[in-house]
N, C-alpha and C positions, 0 to 999 in steps of 0.2 A: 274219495277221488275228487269229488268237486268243491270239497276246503281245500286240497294241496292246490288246485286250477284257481281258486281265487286269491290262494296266498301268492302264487305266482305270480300272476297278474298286479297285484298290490305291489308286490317287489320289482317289478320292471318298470311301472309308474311312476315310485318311487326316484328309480334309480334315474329315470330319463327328467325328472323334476329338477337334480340336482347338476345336470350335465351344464355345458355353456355350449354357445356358437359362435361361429364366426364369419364376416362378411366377405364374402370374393369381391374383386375390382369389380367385376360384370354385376354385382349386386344379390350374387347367390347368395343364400343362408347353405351352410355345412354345419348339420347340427346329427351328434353332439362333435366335439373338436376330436380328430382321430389324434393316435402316437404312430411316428413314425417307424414302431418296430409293429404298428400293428393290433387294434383294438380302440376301446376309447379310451378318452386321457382323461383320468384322476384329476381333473381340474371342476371345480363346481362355481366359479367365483364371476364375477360379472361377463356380461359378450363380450368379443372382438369387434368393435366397429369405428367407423372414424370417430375421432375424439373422445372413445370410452378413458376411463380413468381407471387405469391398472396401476397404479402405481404395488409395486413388491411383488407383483402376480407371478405363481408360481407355473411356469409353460415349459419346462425342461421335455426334451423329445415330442413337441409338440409338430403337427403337420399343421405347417396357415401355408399351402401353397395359395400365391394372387392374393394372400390377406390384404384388404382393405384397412388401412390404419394412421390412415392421415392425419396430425394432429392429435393422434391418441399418447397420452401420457403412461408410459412405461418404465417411470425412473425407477430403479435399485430392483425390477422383473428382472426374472430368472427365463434364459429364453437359450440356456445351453443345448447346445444337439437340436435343437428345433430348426427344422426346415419352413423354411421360407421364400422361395425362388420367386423372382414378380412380385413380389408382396411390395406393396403400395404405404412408406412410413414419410412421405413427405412432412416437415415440420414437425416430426413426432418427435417426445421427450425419449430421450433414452439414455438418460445420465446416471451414470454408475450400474449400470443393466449388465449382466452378464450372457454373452452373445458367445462365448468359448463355445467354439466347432460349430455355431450357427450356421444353416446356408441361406446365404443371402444373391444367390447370381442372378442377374438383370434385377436388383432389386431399387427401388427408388427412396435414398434415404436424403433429398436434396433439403436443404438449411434444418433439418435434423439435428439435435443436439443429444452430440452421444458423448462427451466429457467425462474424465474419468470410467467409461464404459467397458467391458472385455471383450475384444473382441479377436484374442488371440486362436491365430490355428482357422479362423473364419473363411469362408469363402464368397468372397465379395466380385467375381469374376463379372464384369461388365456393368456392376453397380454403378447408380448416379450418386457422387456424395456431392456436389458443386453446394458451394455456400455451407457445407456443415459444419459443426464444430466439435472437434476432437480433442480438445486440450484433455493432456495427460491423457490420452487413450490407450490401450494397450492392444497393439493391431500386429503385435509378435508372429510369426511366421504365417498370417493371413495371407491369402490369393486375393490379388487386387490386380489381376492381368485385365487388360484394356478397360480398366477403370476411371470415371470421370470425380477428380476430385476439385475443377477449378476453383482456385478463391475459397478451399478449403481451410479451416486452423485446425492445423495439427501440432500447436507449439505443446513442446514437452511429452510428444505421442511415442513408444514406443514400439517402433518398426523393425526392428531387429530379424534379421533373416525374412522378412514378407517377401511377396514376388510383386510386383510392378511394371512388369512385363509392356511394355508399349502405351503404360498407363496414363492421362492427361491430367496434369496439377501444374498447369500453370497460374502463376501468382498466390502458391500457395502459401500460408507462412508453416514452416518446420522448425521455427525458434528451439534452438535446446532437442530436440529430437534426437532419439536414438537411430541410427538407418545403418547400423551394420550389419555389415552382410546381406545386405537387403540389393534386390536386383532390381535396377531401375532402366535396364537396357531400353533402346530405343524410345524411354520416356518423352512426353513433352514438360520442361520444367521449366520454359520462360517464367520468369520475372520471380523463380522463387526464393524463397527468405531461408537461406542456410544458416543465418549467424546464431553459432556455438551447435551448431547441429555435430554427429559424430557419423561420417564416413569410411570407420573403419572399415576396409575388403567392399568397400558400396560398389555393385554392377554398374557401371555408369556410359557402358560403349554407347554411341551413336543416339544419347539421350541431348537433348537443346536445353542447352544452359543460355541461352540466352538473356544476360541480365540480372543471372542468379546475382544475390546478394550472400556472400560471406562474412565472417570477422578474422579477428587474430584467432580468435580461440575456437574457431570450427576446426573439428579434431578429422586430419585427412589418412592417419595410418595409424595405431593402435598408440594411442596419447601424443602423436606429435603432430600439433596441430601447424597452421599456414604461417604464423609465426613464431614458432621453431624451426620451419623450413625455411626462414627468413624468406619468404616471398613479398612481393609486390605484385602488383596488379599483370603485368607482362610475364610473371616467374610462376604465377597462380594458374592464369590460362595454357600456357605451355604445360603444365604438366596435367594439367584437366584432358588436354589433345593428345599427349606423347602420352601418360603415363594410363590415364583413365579412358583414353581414345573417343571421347565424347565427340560428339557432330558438331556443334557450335557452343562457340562460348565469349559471341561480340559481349561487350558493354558488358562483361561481368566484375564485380566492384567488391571491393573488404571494407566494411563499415567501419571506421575507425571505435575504437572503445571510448568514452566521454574519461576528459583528463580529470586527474583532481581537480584540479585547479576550476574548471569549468564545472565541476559537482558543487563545491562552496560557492560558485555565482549560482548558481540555480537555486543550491538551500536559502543563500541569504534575499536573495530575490523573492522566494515562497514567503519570506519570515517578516517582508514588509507588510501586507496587510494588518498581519497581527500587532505589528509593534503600531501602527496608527490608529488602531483600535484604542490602547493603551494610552492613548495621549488626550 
């Protein structure tokens, strides 16, 4: 009886050796890291704490509620089904990280770079993203109700079906961005950069364009973009009011496309240092 009681004892020492932690905002330790379905998580690999260095860490159904993680480097983590409500990523890498069905509401992800990151199906309800960078992000049917993304880059993000719900991105750029079907009601979208974005079915009632930037090629119904509708600037707002019934849309502008002709000033303009290098 009293080998099986040491073997025991040897085996839970063991076991808690290998565990990790992780830091709350308030400065808690949560040790070892629970799963969200309940028990501890099969993670053995460095703590949670600001600026620890995960890069690939495996956290799938992980609980970090209020994780502290500011500046912690997370790129190509696995952080699917993990909950994270409040959790504190300020300035944290999170590039190519996979965030599918994460929860992230009230969570602070502000100049965060989450690039190339997944974060489809996500629940980012009241999150701070202001200043982050999402290029090529994939934010597909994510909740992003009363979300702050100012001065966000989302060029090339795919938004496809997300909610948006009363969300604030103003000045954000959506260069090339996917947003169909995406509901953007009562957004705030001054000053954002639509050009070549895709608007297919996009919710856009009572959302402030004010200032948005379009081009010819932002696609406004399933391939036919504001230059197949032959619009100008007067023909683009009207139908932004009548047709998408947005709230405002002073000073909204279609970025012309650079001509030929002004592509070879520019090439040969580049090609001067070089040839006086040559001489």
């Amino acid at each position: 009886m009293r080998l099986f009681t040491m073997f025991l004892l040897a085996t839970l020492a063991a076991s808690s050796v290998g565990a990790a932690s992780y830091q709350m905002t308030d400065g808690t330790i949560v040790d070892p890291i629970q799963s969200v379905s309940g028990g501890d998580l099969p993670y053995a690999g460095t703590n949670l704490e600001p600026g620890a260095s995960l890069n690939g860490a495996f956290l799938e159904s992980a609980s970090l509620n209020n994780a502290s993680l500011t500046g912690a480097d997370l790129e190509d983590a696995n952080l699917s089904n993990a909950d994270l409500p409040g959790a504190n990523l300020n300035s944290a890498n999170l590039a190519s990280a996979n965030l599918y069905y994460a929860g992230l509401s009230d969570a602070d992800l502000t100049n965060a770079n989450l690039a190339g990151a997944n974060l489809a199906n996500a629940n980012l309800l009241r999150a701070h993203l202001n200043g982050a960078h999402l290029y090529n992000a994939n934010l597909s049917g994510a909740t992003l109700k009363d979300a702050h993304l100012d001065s966000a880059n989302l060029t090339g993000a795919n938004l496809a079906g997300a909610f948006l719900l009363e969300a604030s991105l103003p000045n954000v750029t959506l260069t090339g961005a996917n947003l169909s079907y995406a509901t953007l009601a009562s957004a705030n979208l001054a000053g954002v950069n639509l050009v070549d974005a895709n608007l297919t079915s996009t919710t856009l009632s009572n959302a402030d364009l004010t200032g948005a930037k379009f081009s010819n090629n932002t696609i406004l119904w399933h391939e036919k973009t504001v230059e197949g509708y032959g619009f100008d600037v007067a023909g683009l707002q009207n139908y932004l009011t009548e047709r998408k019934q947005a709230w405002s849309v002073f000073g909204v502008t279609i970025i012309p496309e650079p001509s030929t002709a002004l592509l070879f000033t520019l090439l040969g303009l580049a090609s001067v240092p070089l040839r006086m290098r040559h001489r």
